[in-house]
C-alpha positions as CSV (number, residue, x, y, z in Angstrom):
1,X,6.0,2.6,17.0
2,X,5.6,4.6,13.8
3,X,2.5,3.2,11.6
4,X,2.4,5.7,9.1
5,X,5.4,7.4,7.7
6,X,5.2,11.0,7.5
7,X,5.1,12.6,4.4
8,X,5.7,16.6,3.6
9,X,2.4,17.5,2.1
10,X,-0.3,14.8,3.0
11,X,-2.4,14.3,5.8
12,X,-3.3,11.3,7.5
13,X,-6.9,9.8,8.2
14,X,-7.4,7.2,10.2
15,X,-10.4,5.2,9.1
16,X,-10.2,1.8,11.2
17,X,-8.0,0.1,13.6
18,X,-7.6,-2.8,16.0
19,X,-5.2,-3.3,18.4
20,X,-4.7,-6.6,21.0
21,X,-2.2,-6.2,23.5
22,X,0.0,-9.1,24.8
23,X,0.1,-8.2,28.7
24,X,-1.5,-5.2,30.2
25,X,-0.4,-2.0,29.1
26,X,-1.9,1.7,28.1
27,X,-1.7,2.3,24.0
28,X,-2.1,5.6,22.4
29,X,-2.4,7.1,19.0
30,X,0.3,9.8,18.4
31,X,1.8,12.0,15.6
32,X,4.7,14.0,15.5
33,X,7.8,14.0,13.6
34,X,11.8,12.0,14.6
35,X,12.0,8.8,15.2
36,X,8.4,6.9,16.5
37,X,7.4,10.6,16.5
38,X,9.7,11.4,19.5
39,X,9.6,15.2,18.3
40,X,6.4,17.4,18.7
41,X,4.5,14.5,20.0
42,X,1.0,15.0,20.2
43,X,-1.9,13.1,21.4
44,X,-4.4,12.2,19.1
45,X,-6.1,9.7,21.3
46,X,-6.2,9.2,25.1
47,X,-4.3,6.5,26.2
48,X,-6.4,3.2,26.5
49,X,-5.6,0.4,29.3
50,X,-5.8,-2.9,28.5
51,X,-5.5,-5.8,30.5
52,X,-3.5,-9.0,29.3
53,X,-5.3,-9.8,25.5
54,X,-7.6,-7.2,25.3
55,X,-7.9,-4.8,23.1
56,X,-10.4,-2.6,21.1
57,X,-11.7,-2.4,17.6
58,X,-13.2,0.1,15.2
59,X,-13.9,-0.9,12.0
60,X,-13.8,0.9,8.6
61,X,-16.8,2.2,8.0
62,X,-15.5,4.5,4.9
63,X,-15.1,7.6,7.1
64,X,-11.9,8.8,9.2
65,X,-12.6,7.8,12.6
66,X,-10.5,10.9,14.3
67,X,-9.0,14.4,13.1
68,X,-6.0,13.8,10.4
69,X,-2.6,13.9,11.2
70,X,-1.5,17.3,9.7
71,X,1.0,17.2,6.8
72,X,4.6,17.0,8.0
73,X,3.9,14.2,10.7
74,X,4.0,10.4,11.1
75,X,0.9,8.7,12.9
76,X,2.4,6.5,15.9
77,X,1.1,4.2,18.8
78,X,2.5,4.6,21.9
79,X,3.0,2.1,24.2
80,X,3.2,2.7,28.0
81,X,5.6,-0.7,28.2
82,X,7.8,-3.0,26.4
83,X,4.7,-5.4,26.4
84,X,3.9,-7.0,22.3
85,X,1.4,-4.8,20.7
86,X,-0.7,-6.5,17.5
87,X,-3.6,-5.1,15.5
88,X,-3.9,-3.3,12.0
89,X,-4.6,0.3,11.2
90,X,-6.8,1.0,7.5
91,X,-5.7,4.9,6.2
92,X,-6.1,7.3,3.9
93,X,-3.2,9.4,2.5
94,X,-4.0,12.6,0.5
95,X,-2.9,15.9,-0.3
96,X,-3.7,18.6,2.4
97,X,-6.5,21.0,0.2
């Protein structure tokens, strides 16, 4: 699922997310390019398992929580089924230097 559309020159941060899955699955933060980042995928994130409702949290503390998502990409999730996926990502676009 593409979160972020990708953007020629700017870079992605990350700065807080949340994220409750419906039934138990494995989520993972991605970036790449295509559609849902189906081309060059890279992990950011390993992939967390959840169990039915859980979930995990980090909240915006003002600072990216993990590297950027280099200029050219899209930032993704990936989901390891076709189980219902909820949360909310906080980001920072800006110009690579």
């Amino acid at each position: 699922v593409e979160v972020v559309a990708l953007n020629g020159s700017d870079l992605i941060y990350v700065c807080g997310y949340s994220l409750v899955a419906g039934a138990a699955t494995a989520v993972q933060f991605i970036y790449g390019t295509g559609t849902a980042c189906a081309t060059g995928e890279t992990d950011i994130t390993g992939a967390w398992s959840f169990a039915a409702n859980g979930g995990i949290q980090q909240p915006n503390t003002g600072a990216p929580q993990f590297a950027a998502v280099p200029a050219g990409n899209a930032l993704c999730i990936e989901n390891s089924g076709a189980n219902a996926v909820q949360g909310h990502v906080s980001y920072v676009r800006t110009a690579a230097p």
